[in-house]
C-alpha positions as CSV (number, residue, x, y, z in Angstrom):
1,X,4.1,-14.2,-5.3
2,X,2.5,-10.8,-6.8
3,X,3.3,-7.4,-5.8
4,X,1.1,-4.6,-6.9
5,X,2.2,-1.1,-6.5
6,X,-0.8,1.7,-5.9
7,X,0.6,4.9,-7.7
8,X,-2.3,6.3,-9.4
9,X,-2.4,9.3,-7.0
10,X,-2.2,12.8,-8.2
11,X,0.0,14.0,-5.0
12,X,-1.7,17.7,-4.8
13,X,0.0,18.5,-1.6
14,X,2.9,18.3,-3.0
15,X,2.2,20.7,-6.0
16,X,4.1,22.2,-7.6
17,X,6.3,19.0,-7.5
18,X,4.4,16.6,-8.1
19,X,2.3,18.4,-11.1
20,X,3.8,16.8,-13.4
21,X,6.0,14.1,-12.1
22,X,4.5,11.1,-9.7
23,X,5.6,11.4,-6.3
24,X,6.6,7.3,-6.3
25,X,9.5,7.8,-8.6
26,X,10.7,11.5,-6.4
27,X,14.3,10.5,-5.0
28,X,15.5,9.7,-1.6
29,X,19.0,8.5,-1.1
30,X,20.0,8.9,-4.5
31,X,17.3,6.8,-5.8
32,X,13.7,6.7,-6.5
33,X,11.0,6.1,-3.3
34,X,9.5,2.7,-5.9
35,X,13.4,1.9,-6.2
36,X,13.6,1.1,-2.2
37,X,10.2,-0.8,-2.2
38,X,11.2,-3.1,-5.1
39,X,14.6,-3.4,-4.3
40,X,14.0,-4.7,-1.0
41,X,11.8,-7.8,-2.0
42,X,12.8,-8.4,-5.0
43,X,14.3,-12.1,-4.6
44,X,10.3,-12.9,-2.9
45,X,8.5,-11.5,-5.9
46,X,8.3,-13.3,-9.5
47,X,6.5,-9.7,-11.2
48,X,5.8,-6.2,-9.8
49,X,2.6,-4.4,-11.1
50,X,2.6,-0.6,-11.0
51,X,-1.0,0.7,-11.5
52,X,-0.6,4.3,-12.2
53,X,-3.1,6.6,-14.2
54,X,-2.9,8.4,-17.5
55,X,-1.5,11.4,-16.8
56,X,1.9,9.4,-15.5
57,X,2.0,6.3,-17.4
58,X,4.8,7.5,-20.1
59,X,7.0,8.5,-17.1
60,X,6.2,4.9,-15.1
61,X,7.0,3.1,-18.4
62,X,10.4,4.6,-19.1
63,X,11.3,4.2,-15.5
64,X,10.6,0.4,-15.9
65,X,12.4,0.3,-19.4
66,X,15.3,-1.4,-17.6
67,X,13.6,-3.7,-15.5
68,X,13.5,-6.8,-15.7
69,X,10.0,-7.5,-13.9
70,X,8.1,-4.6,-13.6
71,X,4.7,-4.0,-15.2
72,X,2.9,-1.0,-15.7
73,X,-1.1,-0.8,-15.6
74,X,-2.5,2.6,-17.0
75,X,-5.9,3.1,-15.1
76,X,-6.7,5.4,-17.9
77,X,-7.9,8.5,-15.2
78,X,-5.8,12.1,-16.0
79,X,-7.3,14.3,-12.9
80,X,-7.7,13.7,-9.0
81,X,-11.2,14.4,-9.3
82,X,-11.9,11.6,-11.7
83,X,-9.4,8.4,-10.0
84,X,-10.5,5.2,-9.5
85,X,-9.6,5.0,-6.0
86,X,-7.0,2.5,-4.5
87,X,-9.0,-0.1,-4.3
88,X,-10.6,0.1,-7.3
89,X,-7.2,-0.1,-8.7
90,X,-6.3,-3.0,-7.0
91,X,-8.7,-4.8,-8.4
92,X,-7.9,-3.6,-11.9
93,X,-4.2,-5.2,-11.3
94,X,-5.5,-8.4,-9.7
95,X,-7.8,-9.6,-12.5
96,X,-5.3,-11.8,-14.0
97,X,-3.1,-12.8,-11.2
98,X,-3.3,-16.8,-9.9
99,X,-1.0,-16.2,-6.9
100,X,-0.7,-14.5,-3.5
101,X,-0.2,-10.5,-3.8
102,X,1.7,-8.3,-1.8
103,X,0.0,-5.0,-1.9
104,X,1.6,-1.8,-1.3
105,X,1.5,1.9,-1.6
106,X,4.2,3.4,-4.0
107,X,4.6,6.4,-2.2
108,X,6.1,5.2,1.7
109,X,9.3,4.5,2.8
110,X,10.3,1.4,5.7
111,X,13.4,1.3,7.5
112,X,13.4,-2.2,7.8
113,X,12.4,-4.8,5.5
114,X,9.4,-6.9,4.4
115,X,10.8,-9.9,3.8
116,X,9.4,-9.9,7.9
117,X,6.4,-9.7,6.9
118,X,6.3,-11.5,3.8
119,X,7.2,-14.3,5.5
120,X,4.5,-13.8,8.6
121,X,1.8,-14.1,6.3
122,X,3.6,-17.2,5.0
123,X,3.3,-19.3,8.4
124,X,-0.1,-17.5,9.4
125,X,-1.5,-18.8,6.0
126,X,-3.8,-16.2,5.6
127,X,-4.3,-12.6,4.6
128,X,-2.3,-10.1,6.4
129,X,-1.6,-6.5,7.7
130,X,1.7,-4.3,8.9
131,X,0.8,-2.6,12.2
132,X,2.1,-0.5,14.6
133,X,1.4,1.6,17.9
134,X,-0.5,5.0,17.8
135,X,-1.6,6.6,20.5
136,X,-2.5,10.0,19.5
137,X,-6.3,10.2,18.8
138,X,-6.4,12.8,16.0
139,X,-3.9,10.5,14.1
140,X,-5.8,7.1,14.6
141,X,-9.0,9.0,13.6
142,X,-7.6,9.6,10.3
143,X,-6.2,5.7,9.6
144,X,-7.3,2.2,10.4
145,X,-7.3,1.0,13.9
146,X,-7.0,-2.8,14.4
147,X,-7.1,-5.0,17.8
148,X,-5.2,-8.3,17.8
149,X,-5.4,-11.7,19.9
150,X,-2.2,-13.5,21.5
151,X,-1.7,-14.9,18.0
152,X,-2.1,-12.0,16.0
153,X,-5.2,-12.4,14.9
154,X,-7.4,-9.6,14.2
155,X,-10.2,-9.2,16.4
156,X,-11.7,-5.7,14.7
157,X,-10.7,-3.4,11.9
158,X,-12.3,0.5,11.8
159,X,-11.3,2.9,8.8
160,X,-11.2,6.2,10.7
161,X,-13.1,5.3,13.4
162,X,-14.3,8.5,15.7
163,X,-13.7,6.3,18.8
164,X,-11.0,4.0,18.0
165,X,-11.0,0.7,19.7
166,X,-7.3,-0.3,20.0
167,X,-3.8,1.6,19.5
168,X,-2.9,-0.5,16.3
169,X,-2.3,1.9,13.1
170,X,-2.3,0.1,9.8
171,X,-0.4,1.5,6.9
172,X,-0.6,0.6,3.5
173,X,0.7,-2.9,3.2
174,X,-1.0,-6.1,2.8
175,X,-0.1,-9.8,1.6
176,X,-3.6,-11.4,0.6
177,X,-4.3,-15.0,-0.9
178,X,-5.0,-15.3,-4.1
179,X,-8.8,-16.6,-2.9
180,X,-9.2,-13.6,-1.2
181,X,-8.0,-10.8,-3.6
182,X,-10.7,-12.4,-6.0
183,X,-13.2,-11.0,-3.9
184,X,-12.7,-7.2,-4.2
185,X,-15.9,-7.0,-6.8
186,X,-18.0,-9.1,-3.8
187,X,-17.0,-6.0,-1.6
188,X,-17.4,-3.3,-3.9
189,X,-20.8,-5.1,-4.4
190,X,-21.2,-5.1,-0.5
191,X,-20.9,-1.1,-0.4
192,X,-17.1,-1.5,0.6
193,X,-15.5,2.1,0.1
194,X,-12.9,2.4,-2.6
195,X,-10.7,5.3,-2.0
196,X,-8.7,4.3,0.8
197,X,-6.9,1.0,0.2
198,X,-7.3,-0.5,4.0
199,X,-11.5,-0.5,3.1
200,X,-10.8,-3.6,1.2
201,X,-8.5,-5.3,4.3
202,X,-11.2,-3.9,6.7
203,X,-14.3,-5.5,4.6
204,X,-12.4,-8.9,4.1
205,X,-11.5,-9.2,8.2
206,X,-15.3,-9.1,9.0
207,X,-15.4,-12.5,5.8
208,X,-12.3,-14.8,6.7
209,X,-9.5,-15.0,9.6
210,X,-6.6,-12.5,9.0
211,X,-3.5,-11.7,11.2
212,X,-1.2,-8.5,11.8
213,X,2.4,-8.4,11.7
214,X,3.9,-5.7,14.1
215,X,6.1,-3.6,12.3
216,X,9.7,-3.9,13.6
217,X,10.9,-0.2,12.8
218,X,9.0,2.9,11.2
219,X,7.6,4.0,8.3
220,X,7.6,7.2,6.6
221,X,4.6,8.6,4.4
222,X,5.7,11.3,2.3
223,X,2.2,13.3,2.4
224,X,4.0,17.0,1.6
225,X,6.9,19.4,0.7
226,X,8.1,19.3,4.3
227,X,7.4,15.6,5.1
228,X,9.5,14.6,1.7
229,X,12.9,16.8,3.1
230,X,12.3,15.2,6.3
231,X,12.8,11.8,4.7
232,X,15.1,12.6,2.7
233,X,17.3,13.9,5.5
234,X,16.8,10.5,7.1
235,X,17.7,8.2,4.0
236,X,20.5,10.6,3.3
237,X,22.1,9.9,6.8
């Protein structure tokens, strides 16, 4: 298995910070947030692919010096106003991959592992999700909602819905199949939006059978100044 690792943001909210640095490598617990991600799955994955963009790429690269299997992907944008878009950057990474991916954000933390989840989408077989409950209305507005069967299996998937359907928040992690990554283009084709990285997982649920795994602890998106010393304060306890 594949891991790619979004990080082509620009971070503005965290300015001044992140205006010249990417918010993926920023320390938490003495190391950086990518450090966490990779270190925890490490064993599952045979190559890590970091897409980043211009304006970071020198930075990524001598971060991954002293890896052993970590590749960089410059996506050749320098601005916020002229990215690709997380999906659009996926696809950029996937091109040449002939295995199952995990896809991930760079810039979240877990408090648990993925090897979980990892090996849900094994058994399930098909492409898969990381959920968990929300119930406050503004939130769930502003992510994707899923509903599930008695087997997991996702019944509907709404990017930002106004009137969400179900309580099931779903953050930036995904395991596809290699048949299904392949299909990004077929989407983008299909009108499927490309900012957000869930508009791909969304537009491939309405195509083939997918599942969610329910997330067995929380997850922590560092989105600004104060929500970065909040996590650090955690990891650092």
């Amino acid at each position: 298995m594949k891991c790619i690792i979004i990080a082509a943001g620009y971070a503005t909210r965290l300015y001044p910070l992140t205006e010249n640095f990417p918010k993926p490598l920023l320390e938490v617990g003495g190391k950086p947030i990518l450090d966490h991600l990779i270190d925890d799955v490490e064993s599952m994955i045979d190559e890590f692919i970091v897409v980043t963009n211009h304006k970071f790429a020198k930075i990524f690269e001598k971060w991954a010096s002293n890896k052993r299997n970590v590749r960089i992907i410059d996506d050749g944008t320098q601005t916020n106003e002229t990215r690709l878009g997380a999906v659009k950057d996926i696809r950029l990474a996937a091109k040449d991959i002939e295995d199952d991916v995990l896809v991930m954000a760079g810039d979240n933390l877990l408090d648990f592992s993925l090897k979980g989840f990892v090996e849900f989408a094994k058994q399930k077989k098909t492409s898969c999700v990381m959920c968990h409950e929300e119930n406050d209305l503004k939130k769930k507005q502003k992510t994707a909602i899923i509903t599930i069967d008695a087997e997991n299996k996702i019944l509907t998937y709404e990017e930002k819905p106004k009137e969400p359907k179900g309580d099931l928040a779903v953050p930036p992690f995904y395991v596809y199949r290699h048949e299904d990554i392949l299909r990004i283009q077929e989407a983008l084709d299909e009108g499927c939006g490309y900012d957000a990285p869930g508009s791909f997982a969304a537009w491939l649920s309405h195509k083939t059978p997918m599942h969610a795994y329910i997330m067995p602890g929380h997850r922590y998106d560092i989105g600004d100044l104060a929500s970065y010393e909040n996590v650090k304060k955690i990891f650092e306890n």
